[in-house]
C-alpha positions, 0 to 999 in steps of 0.5 A, spaced: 417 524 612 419 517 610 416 514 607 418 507 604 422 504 606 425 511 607 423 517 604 429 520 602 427 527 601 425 529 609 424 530 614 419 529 618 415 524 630 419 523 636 418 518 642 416 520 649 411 525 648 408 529 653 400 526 653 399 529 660 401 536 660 395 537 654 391 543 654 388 544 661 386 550 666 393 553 667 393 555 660 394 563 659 387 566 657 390 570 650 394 567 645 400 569 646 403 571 638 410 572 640 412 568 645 412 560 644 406 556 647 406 555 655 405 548 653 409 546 647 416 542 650 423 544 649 427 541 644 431 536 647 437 537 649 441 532 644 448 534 639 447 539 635 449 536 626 451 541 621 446 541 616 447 544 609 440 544 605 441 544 597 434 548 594 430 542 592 430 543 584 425 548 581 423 550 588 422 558 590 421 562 597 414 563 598 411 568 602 409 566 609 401 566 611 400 570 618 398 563 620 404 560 618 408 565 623 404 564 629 404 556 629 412 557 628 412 562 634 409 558 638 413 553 636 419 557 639 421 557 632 420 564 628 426 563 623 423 558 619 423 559 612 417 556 606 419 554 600 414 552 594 415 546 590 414 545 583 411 537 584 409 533 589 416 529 588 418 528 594 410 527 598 405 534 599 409 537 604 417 536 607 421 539 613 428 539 611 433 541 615 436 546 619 430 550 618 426 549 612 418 547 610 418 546 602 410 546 600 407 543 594 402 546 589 398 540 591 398 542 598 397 549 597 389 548 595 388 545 601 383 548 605 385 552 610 385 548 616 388 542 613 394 546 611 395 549 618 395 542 620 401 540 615 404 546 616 404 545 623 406 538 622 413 539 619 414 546 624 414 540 630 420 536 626 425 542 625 422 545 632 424 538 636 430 537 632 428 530 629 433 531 623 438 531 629 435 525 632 436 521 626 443 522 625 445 520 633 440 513 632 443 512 624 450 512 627 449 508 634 446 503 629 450 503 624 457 502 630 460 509 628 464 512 633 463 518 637 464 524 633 465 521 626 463 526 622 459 533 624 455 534 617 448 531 619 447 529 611 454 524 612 449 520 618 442 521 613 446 517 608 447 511 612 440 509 611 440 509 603 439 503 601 440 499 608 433 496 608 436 493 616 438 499 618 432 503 616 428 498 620 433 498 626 431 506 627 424 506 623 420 506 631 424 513 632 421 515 625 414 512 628 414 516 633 417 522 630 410 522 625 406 521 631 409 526 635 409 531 630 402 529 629 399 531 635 403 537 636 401 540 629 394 540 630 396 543 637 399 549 633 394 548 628 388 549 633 391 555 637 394 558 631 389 558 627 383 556 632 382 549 627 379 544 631 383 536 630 376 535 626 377 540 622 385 540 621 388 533 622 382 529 621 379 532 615 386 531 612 387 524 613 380 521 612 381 525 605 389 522 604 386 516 606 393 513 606 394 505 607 402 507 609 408 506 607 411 499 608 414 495 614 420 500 615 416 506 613 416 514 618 407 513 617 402 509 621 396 508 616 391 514 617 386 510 620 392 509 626 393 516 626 386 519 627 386 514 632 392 516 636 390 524 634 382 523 638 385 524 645 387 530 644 381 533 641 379 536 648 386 540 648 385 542 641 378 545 643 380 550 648 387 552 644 381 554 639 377 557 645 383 562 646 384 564 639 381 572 639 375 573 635 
């Protein structure tokens, strides 16, 4: 996630996302465990970066929750690894790239439904491959030619500290967020059977967060309550299919 101007410490939205092809009558009528959601895009088919991810100071494995697998599955993504963060540093929660969902103790209390919907969130950003989505528009943006480098972190550093850069490349953030919003509390819903009220909704009105500036990843959660609300009836009948 972004948050600032940029937060450095992400990553976590992506344009064009699939509002029609919610959560219908052509869903199976059993959760599928082991096999990614009938309804959850295929990632796009974008250039592959080389991402080296250091361990975040402090930071442990931690033992994935049977939910947190399911939402990872269902993602098409069930080699995801969580790790455990000693504060809250760089935010409550953050996906890094390849493959990472790093958790906060602050996170860890949450309640049940509200962790699914942030774990879910950081899935959707490794699973639709924003890290990778980043590196391209900071390099296009930034004039670089084709192929200049293979490491994904040589294009996240172009934006340190280049205020008209981040802003160039913040409405793909914008989206980025906004996608993995509604997909995570997708995930969340069928994973878990969290409704958005109960997940997404309970979390952002208890963040209350006013966002985080002109060239910032986040709308404020009022904003994002509001573009969740049409996917409440999808996140209903995910829930419906959740065995009992």
């Amino acid at each position: 996630m972004f948050n600032l101007a940029i937060d450095p410490a992400r990553r976590v939205i992506r344009s064009g996302v699939f509002l029609s092809l919610l959560v219908s009558a052509g869903l199976a009528s059993q959760v599928a465990e082991s096999a990614p959601a009938d309804w959850f895009p295929d990632p796009p088919s974008i250039r592959h970066y080389t991402w080296t991810y250091q361990l975040c100071p402090g930071c442990e494995a931690l033992a994935p929750q049977p939910v947190w697998y399911r939402m990872a599955t269902l993602a098409g993504l069930p080699n995801v690894r969580f790790l455990a963060a000693p504060d809250e540093t760089n935010g409550p929660a953050y996906s890094a790239a390849p493959n990472i969902v790093v958790l906060t103790p602050a996170a860890l209390k949450l309640e049940g439904c509200q962790l699914a919907f942030v774990i879910g969130h950081e899935i959707v950003h490794i699973a639709q491959r924003h890290f990778d989505e980043d590196a391209i528009a900071l390099s296009v943006f930034s004039g670089k030619p084709g192929n200049w480098t293979q490491q994904g972190e040589d294009a996240m550093q172009l934006a340190e500290g280049d205020f008209g850069l981040a802003l160039r490349v913040s409405h793909l953030w914008q989206a980025q967020e906004q996608e993995a919003d509604w997909m995570g509390a997708l995930l969340a819903a069928q994973a878990s059977g969290c409704s958005i009220e109960s997940s997404a909704l309970a979390y952002l009105r208890q963040e209350n967060e006013a966002g985080g500036g002109i060239a910032a990843a986040h709308a404020p959660s009022a904003e994002r309550i509001r573009q969740l609300l049409p996917f409440t009836e999808s996140a209903r009948r995910l829930v419906e299919l959740v065995p009992r």
